[in-house]
C-alpha positions in Angstrom: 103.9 58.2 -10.2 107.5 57.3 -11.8 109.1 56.0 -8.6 106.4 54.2 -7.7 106.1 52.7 -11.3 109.6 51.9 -10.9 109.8 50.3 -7.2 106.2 48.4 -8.3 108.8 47.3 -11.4 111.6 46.8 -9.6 110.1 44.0 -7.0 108.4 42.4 -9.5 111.5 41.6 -11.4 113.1 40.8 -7.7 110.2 38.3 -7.2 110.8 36.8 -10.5 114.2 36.5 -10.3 114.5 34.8 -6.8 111.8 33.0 -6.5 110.8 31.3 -10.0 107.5 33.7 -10.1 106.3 34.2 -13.7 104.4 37.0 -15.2 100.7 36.3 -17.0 102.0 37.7 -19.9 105.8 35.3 -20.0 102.9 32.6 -19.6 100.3 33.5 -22.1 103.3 34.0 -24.7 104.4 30.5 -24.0 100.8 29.2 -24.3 100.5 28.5 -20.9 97.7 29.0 -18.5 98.3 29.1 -14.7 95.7 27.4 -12.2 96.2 30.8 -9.8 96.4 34.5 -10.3 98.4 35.6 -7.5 97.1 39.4 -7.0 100.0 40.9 -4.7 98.3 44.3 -4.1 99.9 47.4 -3.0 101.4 47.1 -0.3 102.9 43.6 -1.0 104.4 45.0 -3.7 105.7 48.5 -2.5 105.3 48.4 1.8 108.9 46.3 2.7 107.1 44.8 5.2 104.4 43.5 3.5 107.1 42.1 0.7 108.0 39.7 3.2 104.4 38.2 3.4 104.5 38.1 -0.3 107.7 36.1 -0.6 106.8 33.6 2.4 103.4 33.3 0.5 104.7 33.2 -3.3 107.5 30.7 -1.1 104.5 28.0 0.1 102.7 28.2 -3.5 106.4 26.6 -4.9 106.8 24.5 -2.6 103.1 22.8 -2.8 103.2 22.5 -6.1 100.6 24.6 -7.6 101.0 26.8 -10.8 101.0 30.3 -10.2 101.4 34.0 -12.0 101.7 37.5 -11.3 100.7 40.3 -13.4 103.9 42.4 -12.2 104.1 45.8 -13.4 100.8 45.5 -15.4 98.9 45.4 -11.8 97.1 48.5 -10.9 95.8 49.4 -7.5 92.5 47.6 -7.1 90.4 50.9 -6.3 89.4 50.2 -2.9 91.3 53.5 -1.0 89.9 55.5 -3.3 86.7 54.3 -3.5 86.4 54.2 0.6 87.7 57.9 0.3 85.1 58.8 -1.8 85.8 59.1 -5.4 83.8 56.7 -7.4 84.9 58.6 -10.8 88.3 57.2 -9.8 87.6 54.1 -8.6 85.8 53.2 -11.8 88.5 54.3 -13.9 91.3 51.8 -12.1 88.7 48.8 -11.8 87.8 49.3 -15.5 91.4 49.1 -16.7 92.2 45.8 -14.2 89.2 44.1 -15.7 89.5 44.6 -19.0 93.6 43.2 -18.7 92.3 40.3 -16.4 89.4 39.3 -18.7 91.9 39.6 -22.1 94.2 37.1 -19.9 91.1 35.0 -19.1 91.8 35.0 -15.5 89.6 32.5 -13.5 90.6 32.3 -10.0 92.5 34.9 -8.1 94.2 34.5 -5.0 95.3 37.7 -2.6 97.2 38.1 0.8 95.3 41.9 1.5 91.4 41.7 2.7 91.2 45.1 0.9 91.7 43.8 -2.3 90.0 39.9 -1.7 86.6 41.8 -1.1 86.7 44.6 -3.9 87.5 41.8 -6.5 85.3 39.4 -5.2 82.1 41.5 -3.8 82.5 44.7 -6.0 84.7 44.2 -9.1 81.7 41.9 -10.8 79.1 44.9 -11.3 81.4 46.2 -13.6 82.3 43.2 -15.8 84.5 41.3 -13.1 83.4 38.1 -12.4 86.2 35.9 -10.6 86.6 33.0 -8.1 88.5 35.0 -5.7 90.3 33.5 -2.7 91.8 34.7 0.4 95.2 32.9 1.2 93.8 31.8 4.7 91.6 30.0 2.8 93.7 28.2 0.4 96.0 27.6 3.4 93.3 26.0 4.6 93.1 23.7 2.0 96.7 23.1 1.4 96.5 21.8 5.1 93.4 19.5 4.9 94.8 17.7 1.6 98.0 16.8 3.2 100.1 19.3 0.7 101.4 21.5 3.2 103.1 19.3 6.2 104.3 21.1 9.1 107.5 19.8 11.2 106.7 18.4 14.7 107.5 20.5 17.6 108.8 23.5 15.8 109.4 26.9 16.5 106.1 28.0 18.1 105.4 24.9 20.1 104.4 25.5 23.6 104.0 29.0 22.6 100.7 31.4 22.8 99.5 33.1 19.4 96.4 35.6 19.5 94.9 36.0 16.0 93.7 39.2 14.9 91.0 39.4 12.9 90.4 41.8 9.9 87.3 43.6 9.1 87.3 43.0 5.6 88.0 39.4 6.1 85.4 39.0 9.0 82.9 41.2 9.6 82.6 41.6 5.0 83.1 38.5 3.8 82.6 36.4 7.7 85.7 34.6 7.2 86.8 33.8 10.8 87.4 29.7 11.0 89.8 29.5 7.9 92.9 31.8 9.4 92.1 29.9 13.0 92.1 26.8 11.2 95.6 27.3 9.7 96.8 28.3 13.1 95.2 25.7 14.9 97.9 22.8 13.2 100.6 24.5 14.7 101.8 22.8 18.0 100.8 26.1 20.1 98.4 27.2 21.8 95.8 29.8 20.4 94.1 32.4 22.4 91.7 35.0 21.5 91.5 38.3 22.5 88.2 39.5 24.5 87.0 41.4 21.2 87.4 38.4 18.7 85.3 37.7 15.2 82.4 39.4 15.0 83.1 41.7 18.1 86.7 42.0 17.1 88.0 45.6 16.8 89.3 47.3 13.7 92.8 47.8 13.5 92.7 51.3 12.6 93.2 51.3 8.8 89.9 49.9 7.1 88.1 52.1 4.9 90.6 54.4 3.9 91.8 55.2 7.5 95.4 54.1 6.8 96.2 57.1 4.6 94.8 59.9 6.4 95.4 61.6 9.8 93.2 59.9 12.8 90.2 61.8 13.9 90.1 63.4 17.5 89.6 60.9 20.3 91.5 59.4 23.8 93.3 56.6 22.1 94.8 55.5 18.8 92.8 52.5 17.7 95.7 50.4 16.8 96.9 51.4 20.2 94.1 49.9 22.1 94.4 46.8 19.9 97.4 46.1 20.3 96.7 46.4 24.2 94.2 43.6 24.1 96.5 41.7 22.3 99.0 41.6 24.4 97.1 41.2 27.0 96.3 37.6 26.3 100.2 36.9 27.4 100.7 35.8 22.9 104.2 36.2 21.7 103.2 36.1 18.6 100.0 38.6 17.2 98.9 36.9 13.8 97.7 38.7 11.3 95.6 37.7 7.6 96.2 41.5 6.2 99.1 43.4 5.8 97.8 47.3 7.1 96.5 45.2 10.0 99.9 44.0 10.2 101.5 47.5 10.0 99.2 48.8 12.7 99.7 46.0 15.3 103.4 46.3 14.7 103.1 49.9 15.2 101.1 49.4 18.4 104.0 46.7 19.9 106.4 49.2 19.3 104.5 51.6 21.1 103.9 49.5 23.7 107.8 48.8 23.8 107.5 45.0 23.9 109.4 44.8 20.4 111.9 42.0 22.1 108.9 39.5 23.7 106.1 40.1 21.0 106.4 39.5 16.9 103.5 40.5 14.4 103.0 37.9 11.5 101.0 37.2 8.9 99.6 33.2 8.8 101.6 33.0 5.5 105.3 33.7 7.2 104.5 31.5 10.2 103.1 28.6 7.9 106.2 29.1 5.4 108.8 28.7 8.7 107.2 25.8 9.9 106.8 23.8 6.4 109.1 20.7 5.8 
């Protein structure tokens, strides 16, 4: 629990240093509210893969503008793993402690990269005293790109090029976001295709409810495996992703697959970031 504490510590003082992100609490003391509580979530703050989304997305919020803070080492894990694993006593425990630190801050709106944590904050968190405008960042994406405050270059680094967008369960099939993410994808100068198992008939990754931190249960084939597959399939070079463990699966699966040189994995947030002006 003390080298986690310590990592968890250690990138958020990273993220502050680099990248002008303040803490709730450097805010609060200076009187200052921000507009957006940026939840980063577990594995953007501890997977080094995910810490990449988390800087491209922390990245766009300073460049468009908008006033932003992280809770840093006072974040907890929402709850969800446990809670999908089983143990409500647990669960409740870790939900308690974020609420009552997010309701002393007077937190209004909350804005997360990980599906996991949008839909416990926003679908579960309020029958316990949690009662939040929670956003997905495909969804403020979204926004950013209808009001004209993110502008993408012309051309750019994915034009001509096929991406296939992978939906997430918890982002689809709980909370049926599907058009936001395509949306964002869509203003690129490329060409998006969808898998034969797309939106409400997408397939699961492999990770939801828990799955990413135990072994798989007997079958013929991994399920990030057979994802991937369909994936590639559509001839993308680029698998997009709105979730970070659906990101480490699919990566997982290229590799796999060996086609690490001819296919990426990214979230919406890295390839929006690389194509902003």
């Amino acid at each position: 629990m003390a080298a986690s504490y310590l990592i968890y510590r250690y990138f958020a003082i990273q993220i502050n240093a680099f990248m002008q992100v303040r803490t709730m609490a450097s805010m609060m003391a200076d009187g200052e509210q921000p507009e957006i509580l940026f939840w980063v979530g577990c594995a953007g703050s501890f997977d080094q893969r995910a810490q990449q989304i988390t800087r491209a997305f922390a990245a766009i919020l300073n460049k468009t503008g908008i006033r932003f803070a992280i809770l840093g080492k006072e974040e907890m894990c929402t709850g969800d793993p446990v809670r999908r694993a089983g143990n409500e006593f647990m669960f409740q425990m870790m939900a308690w402690q974020n609420i009552q630190l997010l309701n002393n801050y007077q937190v209004k709106k909350i804005v997360t990269a990980c599906p996991h944590c949008f839909n416990i904050l926003k679908n579960e968190y309020p029958a316990l005293g949690g009662n939040y405008e929670v956003i997905h960042h495909s969804s403020l994406l979204q926004q950013l790109i209808d009001e004209g405050r993110i502008r993408l270059k012309e051309g750019g680094n994915f034009k001509g090029k096929k991406i296939t967008y992978h939906d997430s369960c918890y982002l689809g099939r709980a909370n049926n976001i599907y058009e936001a993410p395509r949306k964002v994808l869509e203003a690129l100068d490329a060409e998006l295709v969808e898998m034969k198992r797309c939106k409400s008939n997408g397939l699961c990754c492999g990770a939801g409810g828990a799955q990413m931190f135990k072994e798989e249960e007997p079958g013929n084939v991994r399920i990030n495996i057979e994802r991937t597959h369909e994936a590639i399939e559509t001839g993308a070079t680029t698998i997009a992703a709105a979730c970070p463990f659906c990101n480490t699966m699919m990566t997982d699966g290229v590799k796999l697959a060996d086609k690490e040189s001819s296919v990426k994995v990214l979230d919406i947030a890295e390839i929006i970031e690389k194509e902003m002006e």
